[in-house]
MDAnalysis code that builds the backbone (N, CA, C; Angstrom):
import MDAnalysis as mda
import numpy as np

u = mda.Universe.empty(240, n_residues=80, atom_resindex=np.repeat(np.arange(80), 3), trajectory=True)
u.add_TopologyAttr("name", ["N", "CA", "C"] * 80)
u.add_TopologyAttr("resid", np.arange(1, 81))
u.add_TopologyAttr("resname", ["UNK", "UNK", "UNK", "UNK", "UNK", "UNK", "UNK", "UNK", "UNK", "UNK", "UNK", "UNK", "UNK", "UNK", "UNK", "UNK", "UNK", "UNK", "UNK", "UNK", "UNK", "UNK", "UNK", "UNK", "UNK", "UNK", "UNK", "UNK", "UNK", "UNK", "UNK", "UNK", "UNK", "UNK", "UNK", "UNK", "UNK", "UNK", "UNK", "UNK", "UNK", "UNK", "UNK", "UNK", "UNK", "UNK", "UNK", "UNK", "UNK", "UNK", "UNK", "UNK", "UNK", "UNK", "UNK", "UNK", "UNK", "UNK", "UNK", "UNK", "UNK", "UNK", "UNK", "UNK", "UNK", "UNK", "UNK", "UNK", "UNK", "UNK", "UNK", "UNK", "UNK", "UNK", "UNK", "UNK", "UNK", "UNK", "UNK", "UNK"])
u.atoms.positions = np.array([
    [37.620, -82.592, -22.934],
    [36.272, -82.286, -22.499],
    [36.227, -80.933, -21.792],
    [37.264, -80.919, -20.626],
    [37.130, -79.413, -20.122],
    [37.623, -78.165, -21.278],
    [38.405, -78.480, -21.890],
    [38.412, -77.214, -22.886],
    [37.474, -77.359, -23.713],
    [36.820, -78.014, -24.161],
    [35.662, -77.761, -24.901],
    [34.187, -77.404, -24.148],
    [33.973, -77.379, -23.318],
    [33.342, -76.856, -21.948],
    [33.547, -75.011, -22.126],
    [34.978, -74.889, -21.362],
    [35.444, -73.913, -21.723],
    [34.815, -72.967, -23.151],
    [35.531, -73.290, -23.954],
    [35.654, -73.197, -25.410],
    [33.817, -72.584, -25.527],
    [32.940, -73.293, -25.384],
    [31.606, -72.694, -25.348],
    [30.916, -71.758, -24.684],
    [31.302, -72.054, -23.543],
    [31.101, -70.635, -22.056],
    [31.834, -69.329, -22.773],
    [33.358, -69.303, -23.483],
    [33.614, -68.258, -24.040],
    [32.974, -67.827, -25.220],
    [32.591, -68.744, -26.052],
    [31.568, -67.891, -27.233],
    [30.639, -67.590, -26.808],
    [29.921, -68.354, -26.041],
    [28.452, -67.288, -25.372],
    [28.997, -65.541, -24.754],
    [30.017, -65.719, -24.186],
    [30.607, -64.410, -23.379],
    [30.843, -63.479, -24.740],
    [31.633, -64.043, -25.588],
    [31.737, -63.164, -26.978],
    [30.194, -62.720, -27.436],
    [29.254, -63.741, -27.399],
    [27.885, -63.301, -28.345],
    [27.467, -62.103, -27.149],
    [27.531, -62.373, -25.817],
    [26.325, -61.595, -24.882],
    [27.531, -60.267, -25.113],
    [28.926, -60.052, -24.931],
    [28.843, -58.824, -24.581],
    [29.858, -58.329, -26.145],
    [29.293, -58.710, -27.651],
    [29.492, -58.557, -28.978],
    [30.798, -57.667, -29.531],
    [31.648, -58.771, -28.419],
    [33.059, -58.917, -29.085],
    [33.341, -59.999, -29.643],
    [32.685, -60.458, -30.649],
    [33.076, -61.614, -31.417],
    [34.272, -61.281, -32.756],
    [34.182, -60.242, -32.875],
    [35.431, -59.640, -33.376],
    [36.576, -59.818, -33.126],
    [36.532, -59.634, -31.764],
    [38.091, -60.363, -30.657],
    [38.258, -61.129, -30.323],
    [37.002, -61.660, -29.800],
    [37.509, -63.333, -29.359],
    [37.057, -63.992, -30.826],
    [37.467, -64.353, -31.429],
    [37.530, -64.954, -33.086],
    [38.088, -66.433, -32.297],
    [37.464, -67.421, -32.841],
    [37.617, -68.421, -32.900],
    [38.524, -69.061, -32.315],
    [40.012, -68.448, -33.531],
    [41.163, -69.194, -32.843],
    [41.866, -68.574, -31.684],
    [41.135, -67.373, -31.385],
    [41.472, -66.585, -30.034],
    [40.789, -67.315, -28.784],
    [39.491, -67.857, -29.281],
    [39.137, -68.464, -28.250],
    [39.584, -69.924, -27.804],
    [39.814, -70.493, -29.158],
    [40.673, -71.427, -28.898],
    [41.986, -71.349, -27.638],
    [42.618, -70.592, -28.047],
    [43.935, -70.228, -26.826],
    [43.522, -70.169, -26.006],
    [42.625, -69.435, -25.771],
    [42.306, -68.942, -24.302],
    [41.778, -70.091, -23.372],
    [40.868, -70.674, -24.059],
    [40.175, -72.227, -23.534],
    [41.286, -73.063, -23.279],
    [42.424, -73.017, -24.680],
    [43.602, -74.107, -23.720],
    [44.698, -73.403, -23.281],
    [44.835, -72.058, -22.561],
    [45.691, -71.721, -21.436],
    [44.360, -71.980, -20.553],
    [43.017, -71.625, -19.869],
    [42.934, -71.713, -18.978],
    [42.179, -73.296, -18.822],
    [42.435, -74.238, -19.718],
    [41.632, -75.498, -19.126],
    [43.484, -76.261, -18.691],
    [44.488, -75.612, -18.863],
    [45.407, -75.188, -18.230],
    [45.651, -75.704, -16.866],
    [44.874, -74.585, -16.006],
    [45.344, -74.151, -14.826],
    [45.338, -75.695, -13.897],
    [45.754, -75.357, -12.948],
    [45.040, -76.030, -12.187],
    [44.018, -75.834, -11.120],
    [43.967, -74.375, -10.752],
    [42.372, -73.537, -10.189],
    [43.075, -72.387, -10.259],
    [41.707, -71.981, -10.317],
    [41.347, -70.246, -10.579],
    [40.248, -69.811, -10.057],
    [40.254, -68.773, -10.143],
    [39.035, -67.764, -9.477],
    [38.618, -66.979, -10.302],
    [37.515, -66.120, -10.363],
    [36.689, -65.436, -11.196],
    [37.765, -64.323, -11.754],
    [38.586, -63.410, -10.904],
    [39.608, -62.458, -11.450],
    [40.496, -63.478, -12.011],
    [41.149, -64.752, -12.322],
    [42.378, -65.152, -12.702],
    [41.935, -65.784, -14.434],
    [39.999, -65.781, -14.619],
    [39.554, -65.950, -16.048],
    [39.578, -64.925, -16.676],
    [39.015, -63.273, -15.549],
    [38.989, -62.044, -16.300],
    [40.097, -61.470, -16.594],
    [41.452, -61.969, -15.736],
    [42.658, -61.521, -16.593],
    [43.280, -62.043, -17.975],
    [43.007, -63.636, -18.143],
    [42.906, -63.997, -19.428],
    [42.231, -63.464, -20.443],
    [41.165, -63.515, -19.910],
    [40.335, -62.819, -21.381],
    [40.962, -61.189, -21.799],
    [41.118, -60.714, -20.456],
    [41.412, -59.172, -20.539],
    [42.429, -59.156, -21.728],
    [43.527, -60.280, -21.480],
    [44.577, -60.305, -22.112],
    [44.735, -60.479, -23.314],
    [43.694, -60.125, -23.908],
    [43.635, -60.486, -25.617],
    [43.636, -59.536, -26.151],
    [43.245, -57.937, -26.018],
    [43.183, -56.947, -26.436],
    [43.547, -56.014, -25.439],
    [43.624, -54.390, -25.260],
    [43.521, -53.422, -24.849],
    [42.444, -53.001, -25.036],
    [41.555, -53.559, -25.689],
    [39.626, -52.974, -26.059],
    [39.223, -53.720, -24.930],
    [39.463, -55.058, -24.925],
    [38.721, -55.839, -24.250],
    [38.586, -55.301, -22.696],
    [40.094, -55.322, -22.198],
    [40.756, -55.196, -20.990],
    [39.751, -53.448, -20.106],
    [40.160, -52.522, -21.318],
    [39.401, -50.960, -20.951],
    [38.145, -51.057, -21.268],
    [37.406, -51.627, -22.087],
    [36.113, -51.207, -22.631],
    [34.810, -52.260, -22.270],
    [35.431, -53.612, -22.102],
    [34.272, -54.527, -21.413],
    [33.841, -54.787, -20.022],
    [32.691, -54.835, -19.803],
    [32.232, -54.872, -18.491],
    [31.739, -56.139, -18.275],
    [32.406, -57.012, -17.849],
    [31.915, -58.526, -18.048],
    [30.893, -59.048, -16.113],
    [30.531, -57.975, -15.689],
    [29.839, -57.888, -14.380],
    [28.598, -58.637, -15.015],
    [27.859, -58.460, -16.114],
    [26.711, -59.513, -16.437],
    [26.968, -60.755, -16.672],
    [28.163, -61.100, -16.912],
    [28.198, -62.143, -17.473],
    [29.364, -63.388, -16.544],
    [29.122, -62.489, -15.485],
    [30.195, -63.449, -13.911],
    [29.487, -65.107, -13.990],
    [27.891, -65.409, -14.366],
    [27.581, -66.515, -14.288],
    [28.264, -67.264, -15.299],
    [28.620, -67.119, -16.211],
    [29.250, -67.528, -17.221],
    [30.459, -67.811, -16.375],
    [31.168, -66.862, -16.301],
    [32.533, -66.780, -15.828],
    [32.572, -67.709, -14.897],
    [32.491, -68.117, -13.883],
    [31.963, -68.637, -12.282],
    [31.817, -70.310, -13.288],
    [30.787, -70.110, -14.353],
    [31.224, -71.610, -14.597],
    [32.291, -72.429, -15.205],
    [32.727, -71.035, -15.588],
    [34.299, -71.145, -16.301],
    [34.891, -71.960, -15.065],
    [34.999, -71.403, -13.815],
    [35.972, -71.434, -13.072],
    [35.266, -72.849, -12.159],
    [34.008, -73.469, -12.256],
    [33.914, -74.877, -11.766],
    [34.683, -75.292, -12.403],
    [34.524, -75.257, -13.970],
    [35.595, -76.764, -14.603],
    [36.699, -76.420, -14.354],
    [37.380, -75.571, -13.899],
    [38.680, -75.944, -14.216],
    [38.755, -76.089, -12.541],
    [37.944, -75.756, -11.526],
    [38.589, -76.281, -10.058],
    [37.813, -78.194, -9.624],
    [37.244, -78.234, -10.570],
    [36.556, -79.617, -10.267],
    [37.798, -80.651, -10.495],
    [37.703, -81.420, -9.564],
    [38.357, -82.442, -9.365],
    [38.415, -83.773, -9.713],
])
């Protein structure tokens, strides 16, 4: 349930800031199950994951619009 939670919060993040190119599916896949993973995180410990998929992503995206997204990333995985 939490990676599929996950898993959706990141395709919206792919559609709003139209890197769906990079985060491709089974990229997002990974990423949803390293960070439904953790056991807590914080808003920088999702943006280093994602960062971590490219060198485009990491230099060229500005994911400051899209922290609400992110932020809910980071309830599910600190909810208890």
């Amino acid at each position: 349930m939490k990676k599929q939670e996950i898993k959706i919060l990141l395709n919206q993040i792919a559609l709003k800031k139209g890197i769906g190119f990079t985060l491709t599916d089974s990229v997002i896949e990974s990423l949803a199950e390293r960070i439904s993973n953790l056991q807590e995180t914080d808003r920088f410990g999702v943006k280093s994951i994602i960062d971590s998929v490219s060198i485009y992503v990491k230099e060229s995206v500005d994911f400051t619009d899209t922290n609400y997204l992110i932020d809910q990333i980071v309830d599910i995985v600190n909810k208890k």
